[in-house]
Rosetta silent file (secondary structure, phi, psi, omega in degrees, C-alpha in Angstrom):
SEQUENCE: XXXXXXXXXXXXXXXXXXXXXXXXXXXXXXXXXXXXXXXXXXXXXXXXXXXXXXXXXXXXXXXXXXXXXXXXXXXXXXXXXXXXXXXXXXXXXXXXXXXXXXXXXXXXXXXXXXXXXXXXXXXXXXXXXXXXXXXXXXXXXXXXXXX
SCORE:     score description
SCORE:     0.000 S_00000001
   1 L     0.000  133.811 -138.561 -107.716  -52.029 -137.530 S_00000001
   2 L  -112.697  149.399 -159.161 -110.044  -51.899 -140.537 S_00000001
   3 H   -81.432  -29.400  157.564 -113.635  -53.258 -139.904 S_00000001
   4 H   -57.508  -13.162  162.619 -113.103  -56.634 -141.593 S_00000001
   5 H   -83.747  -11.671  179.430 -110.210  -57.711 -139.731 S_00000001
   6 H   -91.188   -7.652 -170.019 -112.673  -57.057 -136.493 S_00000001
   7 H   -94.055  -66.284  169.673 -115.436  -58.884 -138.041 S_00000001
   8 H   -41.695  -31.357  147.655 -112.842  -62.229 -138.334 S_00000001
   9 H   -39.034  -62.695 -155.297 -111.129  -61.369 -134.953 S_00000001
  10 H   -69.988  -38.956 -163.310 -114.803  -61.432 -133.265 S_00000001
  11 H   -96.939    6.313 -176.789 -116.044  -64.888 -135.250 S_00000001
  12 H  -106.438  -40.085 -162.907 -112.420  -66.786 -135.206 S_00000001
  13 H   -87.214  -14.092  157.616 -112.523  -65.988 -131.145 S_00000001
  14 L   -17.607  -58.835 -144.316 -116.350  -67.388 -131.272 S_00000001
  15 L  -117.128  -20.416  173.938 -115.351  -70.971 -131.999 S_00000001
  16 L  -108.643  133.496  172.739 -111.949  -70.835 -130.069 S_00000001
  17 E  -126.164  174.222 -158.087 -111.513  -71.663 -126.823 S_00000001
  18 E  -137.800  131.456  179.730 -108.552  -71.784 -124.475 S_00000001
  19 E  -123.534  153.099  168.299 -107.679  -73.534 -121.188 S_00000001
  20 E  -125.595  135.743 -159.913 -104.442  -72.426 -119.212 S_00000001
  21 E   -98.716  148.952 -177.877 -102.948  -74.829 -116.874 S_00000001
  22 E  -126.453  118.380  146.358 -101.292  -72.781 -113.659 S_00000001
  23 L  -160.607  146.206 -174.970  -98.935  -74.806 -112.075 S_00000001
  24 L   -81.189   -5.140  161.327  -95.212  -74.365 -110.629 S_00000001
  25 L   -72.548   85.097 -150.624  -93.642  -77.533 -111.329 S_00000001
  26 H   -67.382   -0.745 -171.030  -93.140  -77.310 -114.733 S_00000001
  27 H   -62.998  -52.063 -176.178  -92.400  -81.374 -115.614 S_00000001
  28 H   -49.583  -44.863  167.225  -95.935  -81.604 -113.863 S_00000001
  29 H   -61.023  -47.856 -179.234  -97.949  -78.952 -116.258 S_00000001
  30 H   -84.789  -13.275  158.209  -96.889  -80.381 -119.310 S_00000001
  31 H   -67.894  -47.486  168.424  -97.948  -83.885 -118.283 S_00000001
  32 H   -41.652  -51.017  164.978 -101.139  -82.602 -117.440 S_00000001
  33 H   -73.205   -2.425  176.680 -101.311  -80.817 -120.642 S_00000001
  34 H   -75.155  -63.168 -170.186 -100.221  -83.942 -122.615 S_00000001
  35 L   -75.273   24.421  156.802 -102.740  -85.375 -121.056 S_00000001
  36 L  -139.993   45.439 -177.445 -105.734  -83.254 -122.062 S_00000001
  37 L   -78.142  115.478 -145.723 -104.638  -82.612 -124.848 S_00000001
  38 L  -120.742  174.172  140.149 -107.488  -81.613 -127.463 S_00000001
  39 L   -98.626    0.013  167.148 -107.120  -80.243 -131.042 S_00000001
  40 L   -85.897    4.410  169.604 -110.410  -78.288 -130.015 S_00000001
  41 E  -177.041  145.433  177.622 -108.666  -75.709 -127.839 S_00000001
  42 E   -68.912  151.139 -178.439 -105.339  -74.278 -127.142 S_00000001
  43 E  -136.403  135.604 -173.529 -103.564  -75.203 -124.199 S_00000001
  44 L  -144.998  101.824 -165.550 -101.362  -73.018 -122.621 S_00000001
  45 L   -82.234  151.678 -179.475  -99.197  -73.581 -119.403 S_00000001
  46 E  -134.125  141.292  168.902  -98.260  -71.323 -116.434 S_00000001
  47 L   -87.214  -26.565 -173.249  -96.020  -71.003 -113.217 S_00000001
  48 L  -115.899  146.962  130.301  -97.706  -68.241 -111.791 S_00000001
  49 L   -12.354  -49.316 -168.530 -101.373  -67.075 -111.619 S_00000001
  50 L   -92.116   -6.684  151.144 -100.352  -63.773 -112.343 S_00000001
  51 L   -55.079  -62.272  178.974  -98.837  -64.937 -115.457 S_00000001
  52 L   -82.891   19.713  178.802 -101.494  -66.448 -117.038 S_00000001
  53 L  -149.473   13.483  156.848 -104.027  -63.863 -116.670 S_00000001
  54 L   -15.740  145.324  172.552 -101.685  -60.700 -117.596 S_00000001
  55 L   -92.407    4.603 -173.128 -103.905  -57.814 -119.145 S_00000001
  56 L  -118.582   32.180  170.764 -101.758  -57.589 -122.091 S_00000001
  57 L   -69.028   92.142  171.985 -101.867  -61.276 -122.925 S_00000001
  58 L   -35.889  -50.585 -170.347 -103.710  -61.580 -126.614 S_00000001
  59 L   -83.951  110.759  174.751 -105.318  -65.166 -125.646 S_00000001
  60 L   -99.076  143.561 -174.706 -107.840  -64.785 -123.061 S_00000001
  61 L   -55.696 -176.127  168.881 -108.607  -68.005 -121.162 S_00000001
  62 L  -131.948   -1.938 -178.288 -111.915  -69.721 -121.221 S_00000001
  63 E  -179.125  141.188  175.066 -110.859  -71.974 -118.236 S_00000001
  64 E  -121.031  115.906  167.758 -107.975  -71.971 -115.859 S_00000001
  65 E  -105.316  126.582  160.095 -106.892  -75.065 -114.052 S_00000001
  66 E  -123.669  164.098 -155.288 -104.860  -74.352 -111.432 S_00000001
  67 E   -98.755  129.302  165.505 -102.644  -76.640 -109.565 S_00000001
  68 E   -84.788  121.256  169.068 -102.853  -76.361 -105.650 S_00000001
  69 E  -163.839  128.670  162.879  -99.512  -77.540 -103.922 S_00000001
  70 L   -44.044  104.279  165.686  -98.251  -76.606 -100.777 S_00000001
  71 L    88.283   -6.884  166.336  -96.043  -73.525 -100.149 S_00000001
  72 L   -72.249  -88.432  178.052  -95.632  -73.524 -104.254 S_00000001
  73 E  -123.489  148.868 -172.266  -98.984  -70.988 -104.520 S_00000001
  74 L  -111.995 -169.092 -170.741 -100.887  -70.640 -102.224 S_00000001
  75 H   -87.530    6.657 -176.183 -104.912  -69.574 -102.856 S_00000001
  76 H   -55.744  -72.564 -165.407 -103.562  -65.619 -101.731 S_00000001
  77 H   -15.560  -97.053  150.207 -102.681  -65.738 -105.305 S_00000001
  78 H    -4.803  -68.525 -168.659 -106.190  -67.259 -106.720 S_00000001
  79 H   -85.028  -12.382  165.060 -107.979  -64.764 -104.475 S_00000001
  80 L   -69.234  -29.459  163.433 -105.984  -61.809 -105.031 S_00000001
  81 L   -26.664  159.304  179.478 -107.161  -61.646 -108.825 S_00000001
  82 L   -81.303  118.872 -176.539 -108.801  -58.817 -110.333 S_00000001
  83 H   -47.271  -18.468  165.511 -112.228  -59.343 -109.654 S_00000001
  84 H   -88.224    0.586 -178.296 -113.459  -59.556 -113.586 S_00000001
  85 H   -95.660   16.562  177.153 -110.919  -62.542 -113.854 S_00000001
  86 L  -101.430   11.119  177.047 -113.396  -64.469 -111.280 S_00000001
  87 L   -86.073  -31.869 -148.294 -116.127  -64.625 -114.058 S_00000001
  88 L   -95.838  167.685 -163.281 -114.043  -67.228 -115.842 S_00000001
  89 L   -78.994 -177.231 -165.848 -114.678  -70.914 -115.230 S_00000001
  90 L  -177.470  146.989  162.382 -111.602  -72.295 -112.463 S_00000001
  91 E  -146.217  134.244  164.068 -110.779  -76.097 -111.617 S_00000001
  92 E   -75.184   40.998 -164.436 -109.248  -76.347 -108.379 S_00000001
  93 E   -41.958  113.249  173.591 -106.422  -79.504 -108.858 S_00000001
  94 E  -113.766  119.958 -165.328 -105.730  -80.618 -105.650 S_00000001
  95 L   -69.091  156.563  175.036 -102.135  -82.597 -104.866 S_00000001
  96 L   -67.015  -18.630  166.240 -101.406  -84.923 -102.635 S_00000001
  97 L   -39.502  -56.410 -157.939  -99.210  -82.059 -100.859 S_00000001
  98 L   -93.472  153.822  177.626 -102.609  -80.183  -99.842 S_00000001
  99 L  -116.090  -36.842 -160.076 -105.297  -82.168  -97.575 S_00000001
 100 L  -176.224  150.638  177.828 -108.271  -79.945  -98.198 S_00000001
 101 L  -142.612  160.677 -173.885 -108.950  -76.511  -99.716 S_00000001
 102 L  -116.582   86.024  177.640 -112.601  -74.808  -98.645 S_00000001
 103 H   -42.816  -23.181 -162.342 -114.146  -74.095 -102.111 S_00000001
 104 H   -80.259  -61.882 -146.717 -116.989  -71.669 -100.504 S_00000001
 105 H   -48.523  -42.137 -168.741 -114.206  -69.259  -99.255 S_00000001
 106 H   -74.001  -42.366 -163.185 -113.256  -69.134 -102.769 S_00000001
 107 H   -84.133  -33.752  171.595 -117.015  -69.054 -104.172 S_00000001
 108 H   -78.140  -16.809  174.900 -117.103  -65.940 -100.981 S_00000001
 109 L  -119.492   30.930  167.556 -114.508  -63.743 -102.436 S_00000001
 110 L   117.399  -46.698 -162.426 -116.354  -63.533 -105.823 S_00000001
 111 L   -67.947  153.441 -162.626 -115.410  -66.200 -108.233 S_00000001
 112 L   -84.604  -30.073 -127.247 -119.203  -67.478 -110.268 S_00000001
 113 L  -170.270   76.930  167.999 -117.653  -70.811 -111.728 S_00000001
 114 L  -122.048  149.007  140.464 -114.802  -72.990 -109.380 S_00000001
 115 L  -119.226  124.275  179.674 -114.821  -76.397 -109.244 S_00000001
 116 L  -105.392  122.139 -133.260 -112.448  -78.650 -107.164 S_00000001
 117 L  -123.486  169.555 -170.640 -111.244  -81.798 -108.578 S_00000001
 118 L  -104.068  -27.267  171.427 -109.003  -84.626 -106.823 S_00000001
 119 L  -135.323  178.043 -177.360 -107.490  -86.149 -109.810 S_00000001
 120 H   -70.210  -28.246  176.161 -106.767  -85.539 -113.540 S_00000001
 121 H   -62.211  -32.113  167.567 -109.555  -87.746 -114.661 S_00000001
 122 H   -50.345  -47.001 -167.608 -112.023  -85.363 -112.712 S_00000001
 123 H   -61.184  -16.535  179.239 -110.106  -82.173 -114.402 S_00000001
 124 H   -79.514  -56.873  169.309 -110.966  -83.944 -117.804 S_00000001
 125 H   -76.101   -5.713  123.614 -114.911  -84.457 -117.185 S_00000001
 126 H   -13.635  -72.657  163.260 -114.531  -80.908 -115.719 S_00000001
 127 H   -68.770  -25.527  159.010 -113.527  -79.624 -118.978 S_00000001
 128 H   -72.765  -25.251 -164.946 -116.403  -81.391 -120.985 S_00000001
 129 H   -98.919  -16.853 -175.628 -119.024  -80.156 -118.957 S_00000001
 130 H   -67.331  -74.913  169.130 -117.692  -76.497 -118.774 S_00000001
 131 L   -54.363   65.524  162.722 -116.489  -76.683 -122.501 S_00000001
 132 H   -57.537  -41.777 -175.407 -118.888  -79.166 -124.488 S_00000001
 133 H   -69.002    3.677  157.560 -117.971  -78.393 -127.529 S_00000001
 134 H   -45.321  -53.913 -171.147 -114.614  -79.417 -126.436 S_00000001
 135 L   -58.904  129.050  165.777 -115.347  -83.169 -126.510 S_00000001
 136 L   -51.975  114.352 -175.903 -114.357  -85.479 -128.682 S_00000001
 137 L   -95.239  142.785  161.014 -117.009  -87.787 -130.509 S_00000001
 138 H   -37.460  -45.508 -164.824 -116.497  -91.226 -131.526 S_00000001
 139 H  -102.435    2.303  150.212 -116.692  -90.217 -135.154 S_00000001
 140 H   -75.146  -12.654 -152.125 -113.898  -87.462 -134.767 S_00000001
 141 L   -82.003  137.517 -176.168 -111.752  -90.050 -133.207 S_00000001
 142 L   -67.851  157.885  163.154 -108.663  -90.920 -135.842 S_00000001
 143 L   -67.356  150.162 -177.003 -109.269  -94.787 -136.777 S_00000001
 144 L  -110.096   -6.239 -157.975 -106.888  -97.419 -135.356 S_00000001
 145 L  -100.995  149.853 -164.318 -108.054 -100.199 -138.056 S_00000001
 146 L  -121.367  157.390 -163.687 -105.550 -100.842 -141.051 S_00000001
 147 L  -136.036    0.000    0.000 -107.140 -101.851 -144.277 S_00000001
């Protein structure tokens, strides 16, 4: 690759970011992703954990929410990662299936940057505060008024 397609590689992946949703039920992942649905970062859904963080994947996340659900994945998965994929930012979704998950154990086997959230509206101010530049402003918003 010729040094000008690396200089546009490095400043195109600057400004783009990427969240990948991990969850096995797929009706449930794409509702989720409908419903955070940004034009300021790709969204990309997963069944497995080990799926979405493949080393020969071209998009690397910038946040992973994964979906918690009983006897679907369990946190083996999550904690079983390659220890440079715990650097990345994590939301913990937790289902009504699961009663509790113990974030320090998770925060104890390495990861910098989990958070665990109880509903989708959390996983949404989740993703603004990780991501700001993610958010939508009032004056990006399309207009609803007809003239």
């Amino acid at each position: 690759m010729d040094i000008s397609k690396q200089k546009f590689k490095q400043r195109r992946d600057s400004h783009f970011k990427s969240v990948f949703i991990v969850d096995p039920i797929k009706g449930e992942r794409r509702h989720l992703a409908k419903l955070l649905k940004q034009e300021k970062f790709l969204m990309m859904t997963f069944e497995r954990i080990e799926d979405c963080l493949k080393q020969n994947n071209p998009i690397k996340p910038n946040l992973v929410i994964f979906v918690h659900r009983k006897d679907k994945n369990g946190l083996n998965q999550l904690i079983n990662i390659k220890k440079h994929f715990k650097s990345l930012h994590f939301i913990i979704l937790i289902t009504s299936e699961v009663s509790e998950l113990n974030i320090d154990e998770l925060k104890e086997s390495g990861f910098t940057s989990i958070y665990k959230a109880s509903n989708q509206d959390m996983v949404k101010n989740f993703i603004y505060t990780l991501i700001p530049e993610c958010q939508v402003t009032n004056a990006e918003e399309p207009s609803l008024e007809t003239k």
